[in-house]
N, C-alpha and C positions, 0 to 999 in steps of 0.2 A: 488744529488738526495736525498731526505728526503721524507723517508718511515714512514705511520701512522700506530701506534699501532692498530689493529681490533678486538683484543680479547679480551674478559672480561678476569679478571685476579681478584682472591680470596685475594690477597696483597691489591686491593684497593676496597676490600669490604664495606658498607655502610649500618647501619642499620635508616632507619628513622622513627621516632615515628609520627603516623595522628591521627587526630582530624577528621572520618568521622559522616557526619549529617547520619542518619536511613533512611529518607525518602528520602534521595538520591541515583542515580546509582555512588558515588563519585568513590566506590572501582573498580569497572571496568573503570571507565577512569583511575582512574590511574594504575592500570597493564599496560590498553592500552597504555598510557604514557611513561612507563619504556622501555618497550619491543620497541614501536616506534625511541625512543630513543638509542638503542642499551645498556640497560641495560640487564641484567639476574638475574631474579627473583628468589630467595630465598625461604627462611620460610617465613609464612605469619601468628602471631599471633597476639592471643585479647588479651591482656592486660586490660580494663575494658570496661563494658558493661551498657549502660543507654539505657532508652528508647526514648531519642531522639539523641544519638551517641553512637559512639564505638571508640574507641584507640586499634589501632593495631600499632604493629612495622613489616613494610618490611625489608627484609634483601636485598640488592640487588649489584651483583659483575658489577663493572663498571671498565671501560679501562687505566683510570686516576681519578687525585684528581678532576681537572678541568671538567673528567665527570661527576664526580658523584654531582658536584657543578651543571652544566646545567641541569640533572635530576630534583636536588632540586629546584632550582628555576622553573620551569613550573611547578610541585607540586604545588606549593605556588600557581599560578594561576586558579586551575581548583577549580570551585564554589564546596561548602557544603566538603571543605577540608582545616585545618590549619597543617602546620609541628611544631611540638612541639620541637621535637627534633632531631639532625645529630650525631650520634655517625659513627667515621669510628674503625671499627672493629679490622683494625691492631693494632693500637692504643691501644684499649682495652684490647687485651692481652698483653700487654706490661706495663701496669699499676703496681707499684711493681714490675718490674722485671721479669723472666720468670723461676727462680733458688730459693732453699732453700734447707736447711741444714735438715738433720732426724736425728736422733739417732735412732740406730740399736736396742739398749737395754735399756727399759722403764725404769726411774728408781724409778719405786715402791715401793720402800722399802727400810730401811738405810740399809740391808744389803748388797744389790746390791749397795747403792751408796758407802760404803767403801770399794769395791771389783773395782767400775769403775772409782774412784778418789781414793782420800786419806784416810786410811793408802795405801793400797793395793797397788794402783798405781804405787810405789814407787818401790815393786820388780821390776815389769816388767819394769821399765825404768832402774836399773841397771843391769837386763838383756842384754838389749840394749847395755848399756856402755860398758859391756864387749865382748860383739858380736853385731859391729853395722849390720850385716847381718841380725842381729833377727827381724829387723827394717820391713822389710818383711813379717815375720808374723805376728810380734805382732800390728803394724800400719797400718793406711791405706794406707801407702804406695804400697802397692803392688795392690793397684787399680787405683791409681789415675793419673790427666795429668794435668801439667799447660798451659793453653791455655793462652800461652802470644803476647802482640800486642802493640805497640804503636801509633796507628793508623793513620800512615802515608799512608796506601793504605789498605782504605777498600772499599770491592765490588767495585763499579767503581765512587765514590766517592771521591777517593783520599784523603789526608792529613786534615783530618775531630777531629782531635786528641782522645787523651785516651778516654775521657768521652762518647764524640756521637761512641765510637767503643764498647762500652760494649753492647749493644742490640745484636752483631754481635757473640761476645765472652760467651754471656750467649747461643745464641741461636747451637753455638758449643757446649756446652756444654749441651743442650737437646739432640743431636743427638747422641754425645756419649754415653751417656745414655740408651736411649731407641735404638740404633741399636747393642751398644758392649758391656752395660752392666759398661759400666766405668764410673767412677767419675771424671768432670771434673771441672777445679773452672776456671774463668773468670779473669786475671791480664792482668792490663792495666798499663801500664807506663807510666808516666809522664817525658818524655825524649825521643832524636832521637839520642843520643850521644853511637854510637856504645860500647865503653868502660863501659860504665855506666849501658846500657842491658845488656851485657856479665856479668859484675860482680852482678849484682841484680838476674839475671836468675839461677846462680853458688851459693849465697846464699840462694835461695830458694829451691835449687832443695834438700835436704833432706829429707821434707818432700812429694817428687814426685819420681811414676814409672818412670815418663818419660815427656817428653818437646814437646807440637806443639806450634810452631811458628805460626800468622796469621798476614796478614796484615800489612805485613813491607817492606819499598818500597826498589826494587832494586836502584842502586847494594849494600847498606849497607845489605840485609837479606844474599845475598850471606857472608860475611863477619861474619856477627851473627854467622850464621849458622855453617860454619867451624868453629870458635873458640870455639862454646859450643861441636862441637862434640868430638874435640880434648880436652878439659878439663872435661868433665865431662863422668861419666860411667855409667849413664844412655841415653836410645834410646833420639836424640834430632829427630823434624819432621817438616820441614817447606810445610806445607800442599799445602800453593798456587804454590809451584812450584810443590814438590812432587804427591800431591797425584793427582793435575789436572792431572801430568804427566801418572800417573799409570789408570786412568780411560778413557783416553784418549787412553791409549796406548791398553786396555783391546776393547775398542767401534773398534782402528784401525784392530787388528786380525781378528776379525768378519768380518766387511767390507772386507776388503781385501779376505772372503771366499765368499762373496756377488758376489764379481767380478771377482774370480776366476785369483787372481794375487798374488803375489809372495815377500815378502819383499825388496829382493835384484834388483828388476828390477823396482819398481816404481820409480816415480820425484815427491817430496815431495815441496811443498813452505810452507813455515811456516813465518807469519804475525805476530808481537811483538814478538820479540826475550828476553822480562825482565827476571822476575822470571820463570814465568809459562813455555813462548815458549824456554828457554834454556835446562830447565830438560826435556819437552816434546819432543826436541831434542835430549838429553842425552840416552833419552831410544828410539827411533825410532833407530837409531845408535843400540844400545846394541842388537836391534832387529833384526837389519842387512839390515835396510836401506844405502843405502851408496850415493841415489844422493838428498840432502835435501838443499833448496837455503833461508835464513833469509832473514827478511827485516824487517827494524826499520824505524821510521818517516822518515829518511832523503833516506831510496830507499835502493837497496841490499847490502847485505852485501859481499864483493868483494877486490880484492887487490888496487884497487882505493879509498879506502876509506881510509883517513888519519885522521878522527876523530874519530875514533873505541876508546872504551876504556877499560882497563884488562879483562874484564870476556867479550868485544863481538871481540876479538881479539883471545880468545881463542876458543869461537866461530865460527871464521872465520876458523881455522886451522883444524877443524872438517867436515866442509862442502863446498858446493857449488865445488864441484871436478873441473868444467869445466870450474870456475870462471867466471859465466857470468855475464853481468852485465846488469840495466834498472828498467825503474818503477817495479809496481807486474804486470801491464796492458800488459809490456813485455814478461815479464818471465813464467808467467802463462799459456803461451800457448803451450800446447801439456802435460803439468801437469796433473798426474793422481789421486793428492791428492792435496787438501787446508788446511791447517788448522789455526785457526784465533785465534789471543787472544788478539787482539786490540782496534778495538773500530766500531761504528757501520757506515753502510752502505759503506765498501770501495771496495765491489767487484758489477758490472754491471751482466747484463744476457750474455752480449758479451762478456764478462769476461769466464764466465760458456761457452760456445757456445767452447768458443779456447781452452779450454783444452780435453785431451788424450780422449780416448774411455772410458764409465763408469766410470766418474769422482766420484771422492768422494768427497764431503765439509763436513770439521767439522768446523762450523763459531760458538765460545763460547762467542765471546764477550755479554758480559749482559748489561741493558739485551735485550738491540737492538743489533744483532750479525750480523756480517759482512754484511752479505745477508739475507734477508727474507725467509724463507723457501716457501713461496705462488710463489716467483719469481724464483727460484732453483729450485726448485722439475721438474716442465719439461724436464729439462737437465741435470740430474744429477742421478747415481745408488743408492747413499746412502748418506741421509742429516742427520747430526746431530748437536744441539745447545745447551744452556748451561740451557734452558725454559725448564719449567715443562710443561710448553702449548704445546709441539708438540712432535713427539716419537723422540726417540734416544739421552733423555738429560745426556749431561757427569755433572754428580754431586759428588763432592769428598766424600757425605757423601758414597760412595759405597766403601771407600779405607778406611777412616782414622778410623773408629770404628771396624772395624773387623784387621785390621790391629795392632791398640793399644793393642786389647781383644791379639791378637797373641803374641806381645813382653812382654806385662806384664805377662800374664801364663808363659813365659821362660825365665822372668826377661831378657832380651836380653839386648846386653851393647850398641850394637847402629842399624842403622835400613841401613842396608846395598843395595847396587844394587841387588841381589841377590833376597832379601827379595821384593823390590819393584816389580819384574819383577813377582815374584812368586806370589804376590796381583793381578796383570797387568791381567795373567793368569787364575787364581780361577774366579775372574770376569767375564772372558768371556766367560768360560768353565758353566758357571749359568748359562748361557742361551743351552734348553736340545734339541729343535730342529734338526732334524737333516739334515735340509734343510737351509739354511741361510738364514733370510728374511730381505729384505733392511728396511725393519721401525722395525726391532728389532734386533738389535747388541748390546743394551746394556740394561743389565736389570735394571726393577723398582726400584728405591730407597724402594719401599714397600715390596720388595723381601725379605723374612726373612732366605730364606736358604744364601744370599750373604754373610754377616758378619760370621758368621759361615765358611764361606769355605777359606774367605780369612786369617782367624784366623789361620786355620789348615796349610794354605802353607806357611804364614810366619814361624811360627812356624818350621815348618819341615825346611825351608829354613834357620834359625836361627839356625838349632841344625849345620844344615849338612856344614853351614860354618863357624862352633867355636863362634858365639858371643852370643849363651846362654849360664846361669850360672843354669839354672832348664831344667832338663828334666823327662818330663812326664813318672809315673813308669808303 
């Protein structure tokens, strides 16, 4: 079953520049044009003005590339109208990059520049030398994150390599920024050779608070990930597992108050067991889910299964208590939670129909998620997906910048269960209602008290289980 995209989406925005004649109605055919079309009309400016035309640029958010392509051409056809020009807007801001470098302190004057290089310099680095702790205050070390990737699994993309993942890695690196207040720089590696990131990641990390992983396809991130946590004594974070886990697990609390159920008694199925649905596992578990059934391409994960391999084997030891076995089409029935991190359309409405009383779905898959929410919503207490376009989107920028802002104020040595759970928490406790409402379990990424709160409980969750080296006087 293949489900169409229906909504304008601001990602495949489109400015086009016309050529309309004066003495024509051009401009209202074409709004009527767009709109017929199922575009969504934008700004509408003039650009230059004669007396037998005008050049305006529409802005206008259309569904695909391919629509905004059908727009443009019947454009092209309505009389006392030429398209001069198609700029797509995403594009545009990506032009140069989306990152640059400031300096903090102007430097105006040789006196300031022999105080911020040489001679002067020279003390504070053997400062350092002799207390490389100092390195914390005297650098920017104590703000900053390397957002490292080799982009073997971006968005849902896949093995697209270093170079086409840096747009991904810059645009981490705005949202640090502007949600936590951190400095993050974009490294992309040219290598998949687990050995090789380990040791590149370990050389660089001097000049870094701390480490997120992005974009590294299981099971080698598994693998990453343990080795730099164990070598290095700064916080490491592989966010596709982690932080989906933690936003995920913050949207589950809420729901679960929605429908007035109880962690320990729900039937969880969880769809892609990789990076994402293992840790999103991890912490359902730590939450005190106890009956949770995996399922990978090849169908459940069960004691029938002889091609498991080390990390869904240990997987398997964790869950499915009753070991059942069968498609998801099986299993999913009388289930009172879904949650998907697969890929798109693999759940039916008959699917939705056989599960428990006040079903919950969380289908993340991006960015066509399991099920439609148009098609879910009838049958279902509480829908949520990984789209900015419908409410209840689980987006990791709600963990990983207020969570960094947490471990860099308490220099923290790694980023523990603890810690995660206490993000999970502060998330969902943002939301001040005191009613539970099924379209809102998880707050807006525009939320500005979020980062903030979830700074404060890693933070405290850091002091309260030994792995800060700062605490706040």
């Amino acid at each position: 079953m293949t489900q169409q995209r229906t909504h304008t989406d601001p990602s495949y925005s489109i400015t086009v520049r016309l050529r309309l004649d004066s003495n024509s109605n051009a401009l209202g055919q074409v709004t009527l044009a767009i709109a017929g079309l199922g575009g969504k009309l934008g700004a509408i400016d003039i650009i230059e003005a004669e007396e037998d035309f005008l050049v305006r640029d529409i802005s206008i958010d259309t569904t695909s590339p391919e629509h905004g392509e059908q727009i443009t051409k019947h454009l092209k056809s309505i009389a006392g109208t030429e398209v001069i020009n198609v700029s797509d807007r995403t594009f545009l801001m990506h032009l140069g990059g989306k990152l640059e470098v400031c300096s903090k302190i102007p430097l105006t004057t040789r006196e300031r520049l022999s105080r911020a290089y040489t001679p002067g310099v020279a003390r504070v680095c053997m400062a350092i030398h002799e207390d490389p702790k100092k390195a914390y205050k005297l650098t920017i070390k104590r703000n900053t994150v390397a957002v490292v990737s080799d982009g073997t699994a971006v968005l849902g993309l896949g093995d697209i390599g270093p170079e086409a993942a840096m747009p991904v890695m810059e645009g981490k690196g705005m949202l640090f920024k502007e949600f936590g207040g951190v400095d993050a720089f974009p490294i992309c590696l040219n290598t998949k050779d687990v050995d090789e990131i380990v040791n590149t990641v370990k050389n660089i990390a001097p000049g870094f608070g701390g480490i997120n992983l992005e974009d590294i396809s299981a099971p080698r991130c598994f693998e990453i990930e343990r080795r730099l946590k164990e070598e290095l004594d700064i916080p490491v974070f592989h966010d596709d597992q982690h932080g989906t886990a933690v936003v995920m697990t913050a949207g589950f609390i809420n729901a679960l108050k929605v429908v007035k159920k109880k962690a320990e008694d729900v039937k969880v199925v969880v769809v892609g067991v990789g990076a994402a649905g293992t840790a999103c596992t991890n912490m359902l578990l730590d939450l005190g889910v106890t009956n949770i059934i995996g399922f990978d391409r090849k169908g459940s994960l069960d004691s029938s299964r002889q091609d498991l391999n080390d990390e869904k084997k240990k997987y398997l030891k964790n869950t499915n208590p009753n070991d059942e076995k069968g498609t998801i089409h099986d299993l999913i029935k009388g289930a009172d939670v879904f949650i998907g991190l697969s890929g798109p359309n693999l759940l039916n409405v008959e699917d939705v129909k056989n599960m428990g009383v006040d079903p919950i779905i969380f289908a993340m898959s991006n960015p066509t998620p399991e099920i439609m929410p148009e098609v879910a919503l009838p049958h279902v207490a509480v829908m949520a997906t990984g789209r900015s376009d419908y409410p209840n989107q689980i987006n990791n920028v709600l963990c990983f910048p207020g969570l960094f802002r947490g471990v860099l104020d308490c220099q923290a040595v790694t980023i523990n269960e603890e810690m995660k759970m206490a993000a999970a928490v502060a998330i969902a406790d943002s939301i001040k209602s005191k009613v539970p409402q099924s379209d809102y379990i998880i707050p807006s990424v525009f939320n500005k008290e979020v980062a903030g709160n979830v700074a404060k409980a890693v933070e405290e969750a850091a002091i309260r289980t030994g792995v800060a080296k700062r605490k706040r006087k």
